[in-house]
C-alpha positions as CSV (number, residue, x, y, z in Angstrom):
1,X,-108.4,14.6,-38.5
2,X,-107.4,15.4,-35.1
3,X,-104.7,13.6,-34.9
4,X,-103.3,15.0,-38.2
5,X,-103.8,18.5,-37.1
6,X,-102.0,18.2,-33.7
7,X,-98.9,16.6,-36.1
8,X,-99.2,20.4,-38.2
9,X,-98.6,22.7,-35.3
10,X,-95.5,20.2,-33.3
11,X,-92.5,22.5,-32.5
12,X,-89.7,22.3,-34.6
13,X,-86.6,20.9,-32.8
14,X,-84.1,23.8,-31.4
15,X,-81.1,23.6,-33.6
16,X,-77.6,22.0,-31.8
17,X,-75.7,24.2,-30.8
18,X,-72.3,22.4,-30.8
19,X,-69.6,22.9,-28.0
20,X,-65.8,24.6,-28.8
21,X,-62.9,24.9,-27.9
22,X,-61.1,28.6,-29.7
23,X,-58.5,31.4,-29.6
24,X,-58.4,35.1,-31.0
25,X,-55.7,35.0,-32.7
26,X,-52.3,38.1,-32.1
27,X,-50.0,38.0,-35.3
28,X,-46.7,37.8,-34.1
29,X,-43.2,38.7,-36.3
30,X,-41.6,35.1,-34.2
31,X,-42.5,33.0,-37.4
32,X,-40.3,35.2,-39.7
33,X,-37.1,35.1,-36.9
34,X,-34.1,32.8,-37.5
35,X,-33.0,31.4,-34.6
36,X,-29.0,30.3,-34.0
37,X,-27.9,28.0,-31.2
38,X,-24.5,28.9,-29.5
39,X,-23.0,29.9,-26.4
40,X,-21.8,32.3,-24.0
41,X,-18.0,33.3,-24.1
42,X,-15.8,36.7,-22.3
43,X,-15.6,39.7,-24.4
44,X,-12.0,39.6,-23.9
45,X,-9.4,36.4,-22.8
46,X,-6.0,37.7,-22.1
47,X,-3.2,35.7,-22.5
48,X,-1.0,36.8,-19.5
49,X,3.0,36.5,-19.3
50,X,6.4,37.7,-17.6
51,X,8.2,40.8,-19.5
52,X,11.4,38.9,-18.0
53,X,12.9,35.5,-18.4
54,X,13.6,33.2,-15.9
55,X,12.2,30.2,-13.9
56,X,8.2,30.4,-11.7
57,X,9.1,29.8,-8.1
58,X,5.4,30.0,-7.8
59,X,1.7,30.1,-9.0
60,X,-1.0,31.0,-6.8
61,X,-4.0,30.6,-8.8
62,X,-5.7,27.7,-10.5
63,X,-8.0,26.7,-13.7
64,X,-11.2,28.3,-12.4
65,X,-10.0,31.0,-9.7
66,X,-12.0,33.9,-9.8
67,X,-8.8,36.9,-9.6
68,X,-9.3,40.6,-8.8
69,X,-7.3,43.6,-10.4
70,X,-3.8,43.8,-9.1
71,X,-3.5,40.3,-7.7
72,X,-0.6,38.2,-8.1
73,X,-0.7,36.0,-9.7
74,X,2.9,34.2,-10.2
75,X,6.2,34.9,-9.3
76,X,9.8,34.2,-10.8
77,X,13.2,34.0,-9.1
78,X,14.5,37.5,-8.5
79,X,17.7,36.8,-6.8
80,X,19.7,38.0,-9.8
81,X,17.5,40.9,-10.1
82,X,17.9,41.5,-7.0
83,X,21.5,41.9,-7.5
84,X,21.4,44.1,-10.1
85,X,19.3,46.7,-9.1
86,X,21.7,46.1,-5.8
87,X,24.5,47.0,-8.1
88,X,22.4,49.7,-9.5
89,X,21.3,51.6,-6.2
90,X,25.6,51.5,-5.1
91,X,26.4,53.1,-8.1
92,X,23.5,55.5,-8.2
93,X,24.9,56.4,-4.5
94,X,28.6,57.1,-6.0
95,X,27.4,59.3,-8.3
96,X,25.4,61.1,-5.9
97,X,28.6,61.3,-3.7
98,X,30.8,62.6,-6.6
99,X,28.2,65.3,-7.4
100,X,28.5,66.3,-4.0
101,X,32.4,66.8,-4.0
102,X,32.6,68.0,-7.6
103,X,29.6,70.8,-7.0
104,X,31.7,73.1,-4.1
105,X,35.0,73.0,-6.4
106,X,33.1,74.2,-9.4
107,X,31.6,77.2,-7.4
108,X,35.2,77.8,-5.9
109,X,37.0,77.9,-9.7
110,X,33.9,80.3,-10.4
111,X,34.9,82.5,-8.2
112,X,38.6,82.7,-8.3
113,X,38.6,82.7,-12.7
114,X,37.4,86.3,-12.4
115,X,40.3,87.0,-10.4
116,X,42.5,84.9,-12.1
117,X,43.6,82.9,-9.2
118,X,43.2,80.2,-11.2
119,X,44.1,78.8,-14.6
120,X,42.1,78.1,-17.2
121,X,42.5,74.9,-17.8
122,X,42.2,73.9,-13.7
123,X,38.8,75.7,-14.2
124,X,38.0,74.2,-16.7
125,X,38.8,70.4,-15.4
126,X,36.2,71.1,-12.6
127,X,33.3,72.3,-14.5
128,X,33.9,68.8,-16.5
129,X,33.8,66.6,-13.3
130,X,30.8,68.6,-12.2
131,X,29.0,68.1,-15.5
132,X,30.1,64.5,-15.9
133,X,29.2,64.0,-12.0
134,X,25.7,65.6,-12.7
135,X,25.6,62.9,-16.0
136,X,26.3,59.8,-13.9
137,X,23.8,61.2,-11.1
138,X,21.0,61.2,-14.1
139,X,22.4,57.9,-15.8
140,X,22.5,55.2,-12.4
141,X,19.2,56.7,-11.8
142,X,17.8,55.5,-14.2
143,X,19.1,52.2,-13.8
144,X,18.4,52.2,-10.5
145,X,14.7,52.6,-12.1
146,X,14.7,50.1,-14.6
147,X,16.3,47.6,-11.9
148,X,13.0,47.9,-9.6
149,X,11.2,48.1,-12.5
150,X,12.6,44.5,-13.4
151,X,12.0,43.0,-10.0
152,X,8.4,44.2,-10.1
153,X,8.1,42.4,-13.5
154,X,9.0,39.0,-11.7
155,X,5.2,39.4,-10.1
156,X,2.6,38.7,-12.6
157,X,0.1,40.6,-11.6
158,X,-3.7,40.3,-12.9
159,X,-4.6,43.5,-14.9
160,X,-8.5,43.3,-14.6
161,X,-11.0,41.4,-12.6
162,X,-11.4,38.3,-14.3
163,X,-11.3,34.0,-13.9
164,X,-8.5,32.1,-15.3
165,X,-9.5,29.7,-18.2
166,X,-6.2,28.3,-19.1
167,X,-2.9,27.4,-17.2
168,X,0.0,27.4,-19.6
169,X,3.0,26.7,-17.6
170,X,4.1,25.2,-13.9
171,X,6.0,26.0,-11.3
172,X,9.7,24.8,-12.2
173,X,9.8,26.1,-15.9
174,X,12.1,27.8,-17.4
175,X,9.8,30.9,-19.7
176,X,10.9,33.6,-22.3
177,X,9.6,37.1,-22.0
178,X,6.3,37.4,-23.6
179,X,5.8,33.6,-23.3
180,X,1.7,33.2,-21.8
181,X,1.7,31.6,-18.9
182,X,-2.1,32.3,-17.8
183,X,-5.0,33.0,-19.6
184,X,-7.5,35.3,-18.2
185,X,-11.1,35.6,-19.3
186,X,-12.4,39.1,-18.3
187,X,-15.1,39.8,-15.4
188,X,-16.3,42.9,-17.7
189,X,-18.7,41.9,-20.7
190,X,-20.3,38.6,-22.1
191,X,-20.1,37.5,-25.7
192,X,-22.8,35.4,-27.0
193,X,-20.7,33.5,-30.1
194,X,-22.6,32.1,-33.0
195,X,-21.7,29.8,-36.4
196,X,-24.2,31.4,-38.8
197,X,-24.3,30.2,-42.8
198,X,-23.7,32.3,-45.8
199,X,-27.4,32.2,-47.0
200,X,-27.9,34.4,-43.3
201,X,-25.3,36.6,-44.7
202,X,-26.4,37.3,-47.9
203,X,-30.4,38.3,-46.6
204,X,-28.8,40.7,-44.9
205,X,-26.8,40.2,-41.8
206,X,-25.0,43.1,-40.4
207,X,-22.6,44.5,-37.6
208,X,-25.2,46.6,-35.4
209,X,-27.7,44.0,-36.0
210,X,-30.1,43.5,-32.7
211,X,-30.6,40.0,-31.2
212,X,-32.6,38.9,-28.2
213,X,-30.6,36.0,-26.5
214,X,-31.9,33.1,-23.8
215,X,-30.5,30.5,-22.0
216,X,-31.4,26.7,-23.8
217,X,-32.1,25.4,-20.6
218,X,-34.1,28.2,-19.3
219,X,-36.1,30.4,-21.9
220,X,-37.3,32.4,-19.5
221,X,-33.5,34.2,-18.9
222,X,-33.2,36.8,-21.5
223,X,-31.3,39.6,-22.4
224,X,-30.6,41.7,-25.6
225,X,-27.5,41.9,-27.8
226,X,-25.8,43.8,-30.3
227,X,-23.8,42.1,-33.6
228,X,-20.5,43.8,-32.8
229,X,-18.1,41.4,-35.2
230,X,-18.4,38.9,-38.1
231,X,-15.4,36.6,-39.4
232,X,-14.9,37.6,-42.9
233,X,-14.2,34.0,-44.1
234,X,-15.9,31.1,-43.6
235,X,-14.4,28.3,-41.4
236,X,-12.5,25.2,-43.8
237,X,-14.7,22.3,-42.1
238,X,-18.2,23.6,-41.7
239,X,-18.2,26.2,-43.9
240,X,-19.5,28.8,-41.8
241,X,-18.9,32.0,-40.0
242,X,-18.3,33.1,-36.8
243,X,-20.9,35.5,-35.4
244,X,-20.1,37.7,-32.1
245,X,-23.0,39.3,-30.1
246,X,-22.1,41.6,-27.3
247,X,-24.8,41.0,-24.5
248,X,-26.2,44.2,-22.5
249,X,-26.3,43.5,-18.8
250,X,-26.0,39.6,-19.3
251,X,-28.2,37.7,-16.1
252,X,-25.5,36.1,-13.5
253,X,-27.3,33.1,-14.9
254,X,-25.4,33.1,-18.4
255,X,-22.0,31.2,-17.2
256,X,-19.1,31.0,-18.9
257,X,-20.3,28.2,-22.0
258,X,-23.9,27.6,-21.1
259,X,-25.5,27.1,-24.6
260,X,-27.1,30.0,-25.7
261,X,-30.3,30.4,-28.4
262,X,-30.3,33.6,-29.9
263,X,-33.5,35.1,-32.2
264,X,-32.9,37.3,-35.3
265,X,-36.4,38.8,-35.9
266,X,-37.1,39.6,-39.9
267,X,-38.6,43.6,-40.6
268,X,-41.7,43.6,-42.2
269,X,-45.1,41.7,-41.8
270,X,-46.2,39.6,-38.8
271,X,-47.5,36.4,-39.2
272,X,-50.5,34.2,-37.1
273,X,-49.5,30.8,-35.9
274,X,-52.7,28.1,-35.7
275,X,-52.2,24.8,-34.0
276,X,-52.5,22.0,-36.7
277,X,-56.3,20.9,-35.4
278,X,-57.6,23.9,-36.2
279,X,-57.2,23.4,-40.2
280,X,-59.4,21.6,-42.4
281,X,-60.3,21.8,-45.9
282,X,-62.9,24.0,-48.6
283,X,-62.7,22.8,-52.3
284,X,-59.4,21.4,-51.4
285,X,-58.1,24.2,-49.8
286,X,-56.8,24.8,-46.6
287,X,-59.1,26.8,-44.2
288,X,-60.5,27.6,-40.6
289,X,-63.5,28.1,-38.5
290,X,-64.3,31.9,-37.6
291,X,-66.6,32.6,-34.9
292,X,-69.3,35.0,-35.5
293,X,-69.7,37.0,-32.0
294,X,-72.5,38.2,-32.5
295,X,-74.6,35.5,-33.4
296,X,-72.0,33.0,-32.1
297,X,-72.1,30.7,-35.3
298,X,-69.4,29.6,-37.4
299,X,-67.7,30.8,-41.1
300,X,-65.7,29.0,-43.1
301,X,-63.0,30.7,-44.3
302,X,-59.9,30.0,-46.7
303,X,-56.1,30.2,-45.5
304,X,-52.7,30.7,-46.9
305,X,-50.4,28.4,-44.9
306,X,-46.6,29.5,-45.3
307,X,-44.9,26.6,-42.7
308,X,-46.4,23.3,-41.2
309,X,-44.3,22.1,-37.8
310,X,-46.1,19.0,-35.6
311,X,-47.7,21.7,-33.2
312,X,-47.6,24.8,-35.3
313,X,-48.6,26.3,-38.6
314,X,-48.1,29.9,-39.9
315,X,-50.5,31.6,-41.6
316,X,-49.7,34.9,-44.0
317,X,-53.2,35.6,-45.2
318,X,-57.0,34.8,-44.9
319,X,-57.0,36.4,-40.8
320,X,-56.4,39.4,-38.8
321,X,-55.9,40.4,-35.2
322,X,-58.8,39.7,-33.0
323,X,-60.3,36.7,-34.7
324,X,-61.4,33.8,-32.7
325,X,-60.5,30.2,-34.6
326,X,-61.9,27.2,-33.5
327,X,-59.4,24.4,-32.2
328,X,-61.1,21.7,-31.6
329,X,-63.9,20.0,-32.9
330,X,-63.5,21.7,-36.3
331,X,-64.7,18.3,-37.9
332,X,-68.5,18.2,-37.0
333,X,-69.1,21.8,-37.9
334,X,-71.2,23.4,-40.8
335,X,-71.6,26.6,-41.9
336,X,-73.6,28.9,-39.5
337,X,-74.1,26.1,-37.0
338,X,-74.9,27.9,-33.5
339,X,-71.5,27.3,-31.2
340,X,-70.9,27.8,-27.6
341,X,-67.8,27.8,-26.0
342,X,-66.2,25.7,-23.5
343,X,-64.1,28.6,-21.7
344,X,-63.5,31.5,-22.4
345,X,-59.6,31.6,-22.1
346,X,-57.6,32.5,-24.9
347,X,-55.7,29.5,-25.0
348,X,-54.7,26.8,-27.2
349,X,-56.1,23.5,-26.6
């Protein structure tokens, strides 16, 4: 009897409480964003070329030169330009002499007509000369202007800051006017070009559209962008169109065709992203372990999963903000079971 009365009043073991690992959960709008992949191009390439023909005598830039505004950039051979606007400056200087012997015998057959110490028609003959002398005056002028104009033309000159892409012609050629001889991507403003499909079109996609874009090789170098231009057909062999984002204050970092992600983020709801061990099942549904804080147990609770990926899953429904999930060792729990947790960082495991 003694024996079977100290068996009636043995403590009951304390129940195991079973170590965690968890997260409070943020919903985040990153699961509903479409991402693109592309690179970074200029704003603006400009195809530069002579206004003149003739041959290059010489190039002093390269593929890859950085240029500044107002640099030259080639030359061609002047020597006949030179001699025309030689030719042009002698007979700008004839004129200029004529005008100066016509002008004193128009004022003298001014002065004598009232008299009439003159004829008519000898007064007459020297207002002429001193108009048509005043006409050539006006007219080599001008060539005289167009002539330096000319030579001037046979610099190419660089008409922004900018680096040279392309190199179209060499020293030795023979060009026509308006024939590109450099191409010049500009220093000012950094596209971030995209090849998006027609189903990204037809949700919605507009000029104005916002866009955060980062560097593939370093996430970390960010910048935003604005939609500025979309190709209105679609290319023949892929079938899809040509996005251009203009990038606000790109990073030095974003080079000239360094690939380029860029993230589209979809208006309306948020979503909460789980890591896959933090699922299991109810009644053949999908669902998670809540933590209780204040009694620090465990809930089951049921799920809507709207994407799986190998080290993410999106949940729309069954959880709000604040929330703390269980990650790891979701498999030996029970409902109300006493937990404690390993740390007590918000972090994934």
């Amino acid at each position: 009897m003694v024996v079977t009365l100290s068996a009636c009043h043995k403590k009951a073991p304390p129940p195991e409480i079973r170590p965690v690992r968890s997260f409070v959960v943020h919903p985040s709008a990153d699961g509903n964003a479409e991402f693109l992949t592309g690179q970074i191009a200029p704003h603006r390439i400009v195809s530069l070329s002579f206004r003149l023909p003739g041959k290059i005598v010489e190039r002093t830039v390269a593929t890859g030169d950085q240029v500044r505004a107002g640099q030259v950039l080639a030359r061609l051979d002047d020597a006949e330009v030179r001699q025309t606007l030689r030719a042009a400056i002698a007979d700008a200087q004839a004129a200029k002499a004529s005008l100066a012997q016509a002008t004193p015998l128009q004022k003298r057959a001014t002065a004598l007509l009232p008299d009439r110490a003159i004829s008519r028609n000898d007064y007459d003959e020297a207002v002429l000369r001193y108009r048509t002398a005043q006409q050539a005056v006006q007219s080599t002028a001008a060539r005289e202007r167009i002539a330096r104009e000319e030579l001037d033309h046979t610099r190419l000159e660089a008409n922004a800051d900018g680096v040279i892409t392309e190199r179209l012609a060499e020293v030795g050629e023979v060009i026509a006017a308006g024939q590109p001889i450099l191409r010049m991507a500009e220093a000012a403003g950094r596209d971030a070009q995209f090849d998006v499909s027609g189903d990204l079109l037809r949700s919605g996609l507009t000029v104005g559209t916002m866009m955060t874009i980062c560097l593939d090789a370093n996430r970390h170098i960010c910048t935003d962008g604005t939609l500025y231009e979309l190709a209105p057909d679609a290319d023949p062999l892929t079938r899809t169109y040509r996005a251009k984002v203009l990038l606000q204050a790109p990073p030095t970092a974003m080079t000239l065709g360094s690939v380029a992600v860029g993230r589209l983020a979809a208006a309306g709801a948020s979503d909460i992203h789980l890591p896959p061990s933090a699922l299991t099942a109810q009644d053949g549904k999908t669902a998670v372990w809540v933590i209780v804080p204040d009694t620090m147990t465990v809930t089951l609770r049921p799920v809507e999963i709207s994407r799986y990926s190998a080290d993410d899953v999106t949940v729309v429904s069954g959880l709000k903000a604040g929330d703390r999930v269980v990650t790891a060792g979701v498999q030996a729990l029970y409902p109300n079971q006493k937990i404690s947790l390993l740390d007590d960082a918000d972090v994934r495991p």
